[in-house]
C-alpha distance (Angstrom), angle and dihedral (degrees) to the residues before:
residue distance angle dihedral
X1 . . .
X2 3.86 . .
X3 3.95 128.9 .
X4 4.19 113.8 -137.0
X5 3.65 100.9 -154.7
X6 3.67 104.5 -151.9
X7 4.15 116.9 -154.7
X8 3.91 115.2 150.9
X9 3.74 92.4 -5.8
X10 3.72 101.5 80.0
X11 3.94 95.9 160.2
X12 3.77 128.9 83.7
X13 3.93 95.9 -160.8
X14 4.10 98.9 88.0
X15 3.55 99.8 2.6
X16 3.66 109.1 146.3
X17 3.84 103.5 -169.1
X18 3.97 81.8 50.9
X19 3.43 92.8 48.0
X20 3.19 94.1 49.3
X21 4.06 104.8 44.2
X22 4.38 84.1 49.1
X23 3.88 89.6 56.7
X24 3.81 90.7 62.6
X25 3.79 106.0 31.6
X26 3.94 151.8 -19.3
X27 3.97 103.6 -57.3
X28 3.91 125.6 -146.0
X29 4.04 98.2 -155.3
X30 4.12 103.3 -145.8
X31 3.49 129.5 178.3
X32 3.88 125.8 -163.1
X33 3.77 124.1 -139.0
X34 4.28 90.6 -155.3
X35 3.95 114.6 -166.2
X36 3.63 88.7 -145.2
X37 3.68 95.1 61.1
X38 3.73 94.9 36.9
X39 3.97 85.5 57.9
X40 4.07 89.6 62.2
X41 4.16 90.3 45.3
X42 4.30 133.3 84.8
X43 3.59 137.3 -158.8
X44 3.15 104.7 -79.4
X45 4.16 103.8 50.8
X46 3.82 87.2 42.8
X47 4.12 83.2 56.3
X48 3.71 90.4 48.8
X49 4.16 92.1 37.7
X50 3.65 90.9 53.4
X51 4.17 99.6 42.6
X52 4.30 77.7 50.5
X53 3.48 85.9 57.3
X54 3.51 102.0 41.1
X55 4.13 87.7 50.7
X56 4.10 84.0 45.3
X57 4.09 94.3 54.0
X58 3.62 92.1 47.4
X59 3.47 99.3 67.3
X60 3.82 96.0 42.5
X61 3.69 84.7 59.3
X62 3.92 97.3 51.8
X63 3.59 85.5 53.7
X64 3.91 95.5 62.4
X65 4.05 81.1 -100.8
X66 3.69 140.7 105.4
X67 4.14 143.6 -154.5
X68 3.36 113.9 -117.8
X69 4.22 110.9 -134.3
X70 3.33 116.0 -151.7
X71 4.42 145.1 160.7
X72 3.24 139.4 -158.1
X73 4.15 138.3 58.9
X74 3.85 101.4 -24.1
X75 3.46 75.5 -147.1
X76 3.69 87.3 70.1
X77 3.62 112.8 20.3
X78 4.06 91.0 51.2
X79 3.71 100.2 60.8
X80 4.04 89.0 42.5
X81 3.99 90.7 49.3
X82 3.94 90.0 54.5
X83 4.15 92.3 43.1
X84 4.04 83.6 53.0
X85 3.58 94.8 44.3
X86 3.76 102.6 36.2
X87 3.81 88.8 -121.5
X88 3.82 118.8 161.5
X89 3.69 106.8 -154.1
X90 3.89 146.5 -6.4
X91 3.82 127.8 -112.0
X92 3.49 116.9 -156.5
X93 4.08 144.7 164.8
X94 3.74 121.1 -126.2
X95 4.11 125.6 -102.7
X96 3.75 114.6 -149.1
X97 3.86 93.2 -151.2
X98 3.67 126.0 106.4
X99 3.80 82.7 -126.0
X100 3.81 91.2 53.4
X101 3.38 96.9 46.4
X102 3.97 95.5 52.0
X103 3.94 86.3 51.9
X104 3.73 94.3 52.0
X105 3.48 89.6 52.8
X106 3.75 97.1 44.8
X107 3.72 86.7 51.7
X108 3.79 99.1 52.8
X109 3.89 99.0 49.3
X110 4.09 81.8 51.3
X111 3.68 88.4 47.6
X112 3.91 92.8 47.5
X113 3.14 98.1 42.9
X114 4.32 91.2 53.1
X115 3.87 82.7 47.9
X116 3.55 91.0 -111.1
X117 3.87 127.4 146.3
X118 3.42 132.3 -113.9
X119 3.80 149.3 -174.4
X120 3.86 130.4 167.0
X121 4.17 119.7 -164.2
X122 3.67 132.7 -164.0
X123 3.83 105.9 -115.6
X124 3.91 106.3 145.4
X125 3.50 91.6 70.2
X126 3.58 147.3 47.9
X127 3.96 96.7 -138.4
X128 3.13 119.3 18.9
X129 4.05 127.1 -128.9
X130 3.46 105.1 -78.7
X131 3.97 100.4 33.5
X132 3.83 105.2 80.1
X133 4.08 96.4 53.0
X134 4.09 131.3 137.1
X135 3.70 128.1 -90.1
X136 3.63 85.8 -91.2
X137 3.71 86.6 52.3
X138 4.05 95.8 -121.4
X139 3.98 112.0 136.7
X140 3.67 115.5 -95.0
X141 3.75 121.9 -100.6
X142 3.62 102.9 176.2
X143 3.82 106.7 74.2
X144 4.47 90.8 -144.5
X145 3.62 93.5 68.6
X146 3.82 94.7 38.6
X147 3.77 91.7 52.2
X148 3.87 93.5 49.6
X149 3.63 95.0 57.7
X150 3.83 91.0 33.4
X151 3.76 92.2 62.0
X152 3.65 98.4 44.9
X153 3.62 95.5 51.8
X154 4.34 112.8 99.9
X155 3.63 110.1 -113.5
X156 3.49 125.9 -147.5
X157 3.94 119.0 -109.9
X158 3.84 122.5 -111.8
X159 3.89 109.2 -82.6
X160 4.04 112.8 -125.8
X161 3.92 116.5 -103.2
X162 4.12 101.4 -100.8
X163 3.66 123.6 -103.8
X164 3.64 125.9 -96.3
X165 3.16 98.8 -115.8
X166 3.46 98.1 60.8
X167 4.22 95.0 58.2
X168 3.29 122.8 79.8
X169 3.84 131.5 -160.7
X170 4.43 134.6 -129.4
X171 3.44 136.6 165.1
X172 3.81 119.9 -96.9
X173 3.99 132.5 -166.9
X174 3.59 83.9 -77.7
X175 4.01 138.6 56.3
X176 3.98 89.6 -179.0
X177 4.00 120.9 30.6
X178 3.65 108.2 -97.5
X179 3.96 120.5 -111.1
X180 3.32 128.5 -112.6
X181 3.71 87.8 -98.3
X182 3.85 92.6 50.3
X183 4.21 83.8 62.5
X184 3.98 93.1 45.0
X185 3.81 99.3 -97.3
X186 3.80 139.2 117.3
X187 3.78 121.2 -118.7
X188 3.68 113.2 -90.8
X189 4.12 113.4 -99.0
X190 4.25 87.4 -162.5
X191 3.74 122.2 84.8
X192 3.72 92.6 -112.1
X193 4.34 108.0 -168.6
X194 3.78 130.5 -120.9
X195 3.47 117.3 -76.3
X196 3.74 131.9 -172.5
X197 3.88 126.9 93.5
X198 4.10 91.5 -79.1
X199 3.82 90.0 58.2
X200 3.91 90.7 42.3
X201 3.50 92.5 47.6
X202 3.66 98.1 48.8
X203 4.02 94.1 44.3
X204 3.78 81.7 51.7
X205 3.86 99.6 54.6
X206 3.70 84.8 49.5
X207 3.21 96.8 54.9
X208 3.61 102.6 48.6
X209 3.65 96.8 37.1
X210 4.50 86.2 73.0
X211 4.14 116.2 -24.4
X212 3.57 86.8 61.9
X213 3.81 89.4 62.5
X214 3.79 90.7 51.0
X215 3.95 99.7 37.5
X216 3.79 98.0 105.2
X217 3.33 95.8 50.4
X218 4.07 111.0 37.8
X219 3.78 102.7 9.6
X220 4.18 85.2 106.3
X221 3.78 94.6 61.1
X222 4.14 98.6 90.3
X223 3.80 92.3 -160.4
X224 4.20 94.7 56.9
X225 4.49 104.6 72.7
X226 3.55 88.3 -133.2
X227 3.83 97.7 131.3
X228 3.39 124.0 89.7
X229 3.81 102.3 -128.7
X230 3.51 95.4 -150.2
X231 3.86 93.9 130.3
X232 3.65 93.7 106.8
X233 3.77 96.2 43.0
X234 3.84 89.1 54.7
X235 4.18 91.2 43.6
X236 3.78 94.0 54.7
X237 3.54 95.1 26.8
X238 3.91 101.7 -125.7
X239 3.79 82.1 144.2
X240 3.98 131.4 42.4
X241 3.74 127.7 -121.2
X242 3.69 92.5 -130.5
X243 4.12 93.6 46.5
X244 3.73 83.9 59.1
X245 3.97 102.8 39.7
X246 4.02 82.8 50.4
X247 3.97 87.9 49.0
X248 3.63 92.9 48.4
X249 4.24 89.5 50.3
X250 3.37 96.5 48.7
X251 4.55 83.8 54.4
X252 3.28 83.7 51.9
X253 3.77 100.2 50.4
X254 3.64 84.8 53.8
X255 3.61 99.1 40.9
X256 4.34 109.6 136.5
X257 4.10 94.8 -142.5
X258 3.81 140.2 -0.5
X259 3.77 91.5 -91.8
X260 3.67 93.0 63.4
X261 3.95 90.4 40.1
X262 3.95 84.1 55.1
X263 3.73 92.1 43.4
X264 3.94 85.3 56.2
X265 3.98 90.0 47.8
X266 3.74 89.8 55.7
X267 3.85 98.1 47.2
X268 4.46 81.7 54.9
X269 3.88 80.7 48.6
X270 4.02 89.2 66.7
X271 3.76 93.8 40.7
X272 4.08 79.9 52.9
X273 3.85 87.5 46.5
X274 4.07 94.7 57.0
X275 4.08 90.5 45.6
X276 4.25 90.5 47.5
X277 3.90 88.1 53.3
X278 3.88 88.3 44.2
X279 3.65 93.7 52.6
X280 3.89 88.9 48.6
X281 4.02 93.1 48.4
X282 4.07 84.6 56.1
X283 3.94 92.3 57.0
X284 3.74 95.7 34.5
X285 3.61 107.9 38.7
X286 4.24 86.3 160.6
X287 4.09 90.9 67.6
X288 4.21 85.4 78.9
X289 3.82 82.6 70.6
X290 3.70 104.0 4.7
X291 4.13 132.1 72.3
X292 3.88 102.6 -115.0
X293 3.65 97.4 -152.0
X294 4.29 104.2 54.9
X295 3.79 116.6 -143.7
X296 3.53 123.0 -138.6
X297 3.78 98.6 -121.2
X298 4.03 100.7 11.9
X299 3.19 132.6 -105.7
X300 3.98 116.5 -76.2
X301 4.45 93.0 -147.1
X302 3.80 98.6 -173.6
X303 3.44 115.1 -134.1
X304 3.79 125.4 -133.9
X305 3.68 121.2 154.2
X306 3.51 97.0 -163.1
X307 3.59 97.3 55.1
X308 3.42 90.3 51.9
X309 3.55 99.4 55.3
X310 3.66 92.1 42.5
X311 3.95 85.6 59.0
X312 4.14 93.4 49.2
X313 3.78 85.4 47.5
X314 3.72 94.5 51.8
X315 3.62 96.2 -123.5
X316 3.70 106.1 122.2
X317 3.84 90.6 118.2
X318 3.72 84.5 -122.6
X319 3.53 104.4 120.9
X320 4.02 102.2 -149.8
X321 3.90 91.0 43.4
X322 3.99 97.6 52.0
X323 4.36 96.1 34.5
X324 4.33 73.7 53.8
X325 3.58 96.3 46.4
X326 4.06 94.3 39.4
X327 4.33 87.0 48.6
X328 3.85 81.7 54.3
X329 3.77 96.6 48.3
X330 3.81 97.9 38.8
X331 4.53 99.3 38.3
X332 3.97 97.4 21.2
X333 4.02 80.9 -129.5
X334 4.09 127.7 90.8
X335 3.63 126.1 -160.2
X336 3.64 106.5 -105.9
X337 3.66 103.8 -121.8
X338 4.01 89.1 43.3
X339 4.41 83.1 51.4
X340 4.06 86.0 56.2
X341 3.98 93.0 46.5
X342 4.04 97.9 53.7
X343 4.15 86.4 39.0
X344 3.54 83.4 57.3
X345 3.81 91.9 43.3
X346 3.80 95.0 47.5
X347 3.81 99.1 53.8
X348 3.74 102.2 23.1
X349 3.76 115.0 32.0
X350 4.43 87.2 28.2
X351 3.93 88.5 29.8
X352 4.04 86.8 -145.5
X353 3.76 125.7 146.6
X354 3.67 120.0 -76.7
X355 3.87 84.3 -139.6
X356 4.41 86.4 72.5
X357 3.65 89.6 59.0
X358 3.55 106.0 36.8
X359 3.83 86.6 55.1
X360 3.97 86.1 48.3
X361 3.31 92.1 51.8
X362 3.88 95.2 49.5
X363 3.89 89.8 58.8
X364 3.31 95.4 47.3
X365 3.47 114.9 35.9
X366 3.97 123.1 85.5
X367 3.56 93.9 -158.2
X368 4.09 93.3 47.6
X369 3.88 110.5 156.3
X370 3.54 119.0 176.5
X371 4.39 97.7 -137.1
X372 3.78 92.8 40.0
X373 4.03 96.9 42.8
X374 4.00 87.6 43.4
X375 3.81 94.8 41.6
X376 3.80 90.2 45.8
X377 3.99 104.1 48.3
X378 4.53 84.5 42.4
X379 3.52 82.9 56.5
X380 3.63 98.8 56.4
X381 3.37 96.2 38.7
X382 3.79 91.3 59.9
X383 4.49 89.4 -123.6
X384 3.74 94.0 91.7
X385 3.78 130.4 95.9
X386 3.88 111.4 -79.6
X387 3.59 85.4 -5.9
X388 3.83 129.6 173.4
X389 4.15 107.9 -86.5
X390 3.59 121.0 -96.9
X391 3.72 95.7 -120.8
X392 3.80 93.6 51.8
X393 4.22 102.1 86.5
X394 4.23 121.1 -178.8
X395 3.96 95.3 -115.8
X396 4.28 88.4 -140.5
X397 3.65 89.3 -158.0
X398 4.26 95.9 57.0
X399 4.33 87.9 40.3
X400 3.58 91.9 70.4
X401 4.14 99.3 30.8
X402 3.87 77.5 57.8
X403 3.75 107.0 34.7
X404 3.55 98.4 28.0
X405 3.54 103.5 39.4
X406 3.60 94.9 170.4
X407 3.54 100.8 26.2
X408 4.09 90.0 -114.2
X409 3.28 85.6 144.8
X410 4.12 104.7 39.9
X411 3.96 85.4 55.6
X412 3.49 97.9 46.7
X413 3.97 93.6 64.8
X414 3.32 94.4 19.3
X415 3.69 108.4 56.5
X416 3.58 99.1 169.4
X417 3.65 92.7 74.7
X418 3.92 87.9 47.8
X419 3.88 96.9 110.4
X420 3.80 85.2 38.9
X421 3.86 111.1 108.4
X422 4.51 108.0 -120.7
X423 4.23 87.7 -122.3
X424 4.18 94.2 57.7
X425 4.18 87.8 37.5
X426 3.89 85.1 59.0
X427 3.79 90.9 48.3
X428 4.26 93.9 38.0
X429 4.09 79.0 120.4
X430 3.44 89.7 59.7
X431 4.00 107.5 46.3
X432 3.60 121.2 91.4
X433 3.68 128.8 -110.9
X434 3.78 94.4 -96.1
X435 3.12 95.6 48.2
X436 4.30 101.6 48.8
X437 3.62 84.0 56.4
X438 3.43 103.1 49.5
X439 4.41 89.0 47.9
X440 3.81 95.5 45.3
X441 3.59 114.3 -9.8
X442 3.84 100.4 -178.9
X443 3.34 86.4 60.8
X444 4.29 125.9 93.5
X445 3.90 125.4 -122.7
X446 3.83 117.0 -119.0
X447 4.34 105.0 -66.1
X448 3.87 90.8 -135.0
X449 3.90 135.5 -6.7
X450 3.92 118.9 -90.1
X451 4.00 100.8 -142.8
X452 3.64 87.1 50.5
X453 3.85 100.0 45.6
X454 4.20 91.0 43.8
X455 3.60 81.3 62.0
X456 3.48 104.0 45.5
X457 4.14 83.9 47.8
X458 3.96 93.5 49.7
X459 3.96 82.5 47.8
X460 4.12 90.7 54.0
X461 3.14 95.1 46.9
X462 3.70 91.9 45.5
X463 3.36 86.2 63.2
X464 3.50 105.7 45.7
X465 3.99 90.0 59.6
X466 3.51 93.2 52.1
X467 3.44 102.7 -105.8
X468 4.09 102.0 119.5
């Protein structure tokens, strides 16, 4: 018998560690609640992680089958589940993290050293790190060149779900899942979605049956659903790369014009996107903590506690950045163009560390993962690989004029702007003191001025190349 250790691949449709421990032998599918990982997690991804779970145990048992629960040091409790259950090796897919790669590690040498087999596969990503590289065969860090290559390279297709009969059940630590409390953690306040493969699946359909064909085009205007939300599914794995990649083929196969075949095209650009700033986590493991572009000089964040808080609180009195903030707070998910507008805010218009946001974001986000977060707030803050240029600042005011025309989306997170006409929210800078008050008076002015702060920002990071 072999053990599947599931981590962030909590499916069994396209699973190719599964797939391939159930082509050699009955499988015992385990997964690990591990302190040290639970130490780096929040509320709301333990919400999401355990509702996965709960979706991934139910359809072991309806096969006759059954997912073993356990805690501890996989290190530990993996070589003692295969002793108990007479297994002969572990079948696992790959993390990217520096945390995930110190575990697998830790787990083989325990493995080894119990006699047990092993054998690890890359199944979150299409190409792995090391297989899209220059001529000189150096990792990419402009995201162009990677994409080119990336989307000319043959992916695999989705591997079928395995059959009953080759999954076996065992008792765990635990006959029910254990509660958030169980693991040390308070219930989630935010709305946090369904996860599991069933809920990926079905978002995923959706998606590619129309949005898809309008992605390029209006997937930046928050208020319109024409996302695909899959960023959670792809985090925790409760759907597979290649499902989705075949899903987004067969939209394009049925595409009605070259518009909507190009709007298809882009939507493979993002999934491109999240496996370039994968491939530059695994050969810069410093950027979680580290700037990857180095200034000259450094650069001089300020450092203003109150600001900061105001900006987690979403009470900036700029409309775009708090309805952002609040959406984060209240669905632990942010719109993506609304996630590059308060990144923007944070380091260039508030001139604080990337760091305070990127650890923000970690607590609050469901669909938290380490390279995109990390690639993502770099990028904003002009110090991350092929990252937007210092001197090019979000104006906050002309996002939402232009991506929230009518402010559907401002009011819908912000309701104390709700009575407040879309025309005088886009000009809330402008109004007098009097006048805010008497419109929505529960509601803040603007924490500092935006021409003012661009400067000061284009002055730091002036400085930090050298040039003042």
């Amino acid at each position: 018998m072999l053990v599947h250790w599931h981590r962030a691949d909590l499916r069994a449709t396209d699973n190719l560690g599964l797939s391939k421990a159930t082509g050699e032998d009955d499988v015992l599918p385990v997964f690990v609640f591990d302190d040290e990982v639970l130490a780096h997690a929040s509320p709301n991804r333990v919400a999401y992680m355990l509702d996965a779970l709960s979706s991934l145990r139910e359809w072991y048992r309806e096969r006759d089958a059954d997912l073993c629960l356990l805690r501890g040091d996989p290190s530990a409790v993996l070589p003692d589940c295969c002793a108990e259950h007479d297994a002969n090796g572990v079948f696992w897919n790959r993390g990217y993290s520096g945390l995930a790669s110190e575990r697998d590690e830790a787990v083989k040498a325990a493995l080894s050293d119990e006699g047990v087999g092993y054998a690890d596969f890359h199944d979150a990503l299409h190409h792995e790190p090391g297989s899209i590289t220059t001529n000189d065969g150096d990792p990419y860090s402009v995201y162009t060149y990677f994409w080119k290559k990336w989307r000319d390279r043959e992916k695999e297709p989705a591997y079928d779900a395995p059959d009953a009969d080759s999954l076996v059940g065992a008792p765990g630590e635990f006959d029910d899942l254990p509660t958030p409390d169980d693991l040390g953690f308070e219930e989630t306040d935010a709305n946090v979605e369904p996860a599991g493969h069933d809920a990926a699946r079905d978002r995923l359909d959706r998606f590619c049956e129309s949005a898809i064909y309008e992605y390029d085009e209006r997937r930046d205007y928050p208020w319109e659903a024409k996302t695909s939300k899959l960023s959670a599914h792809l985090k925790w794995g409760t759907v597979g790369v290649r499902e989705v990649y075949e899903a987004t083929e067969d939209a394009m196969a049925d595409a009605p014009d070259e518009d909507a075949r190009e709007s298809v095209e882009e939507f493979q650009a993002q999934l491109a996107w999240r496996e370039f700033y994968t491939h530059v986590l695994e050969f810069n493991p410093e950027v979680v903590t580290q700037n990857y572009k180095e200034y000259q000089e450094g650069i001089d964040w300020r450092e203003d506690d109150d600001e900061l808080q105001a900006w987690k609180d979403g009470e900036t009195g700029f409309p775009i950045v708090d309805a952002g903030m609040r959406q984060l707070r209240e669905e632990a998910w942010m719109h993506n163009r609304v996630r590059m507008v308060v990144a923007s805010f944070l380091t260039k218009d508030l001139m604080l560390d990337w760091r305070h946001g990127y650890d923000h974001f970690r607590e609050h986000l469901a669909d938290h993962d380490t390279a995109n977060d990390n690639g993502g707030w770099q990028w904003a803050a002009s110090t991350g690989t092929d990252a937007q240029p210092y001197f090019r600042i979000f104006n906050p005011w002309s996002q939402q004029e232009r991506y929230d025309e009518n402010a559907e989306y401002i009011t819908e997170y912000v309701p104390e702007l709700a009575g407040v006409d879309a025309e005088t929210i886009h000009e809330w800078h402008e109004l007098g003191v009097d006048e805010r008050g008497r419109l929505a008076p529960d509601y803040p002015a603007p924490i500092c001025d935006h021409g003012e702060r661009r400067e000061a920002a284009l002055a730091m990071f002036k400085r930090a190349r050298g040039e003042e």
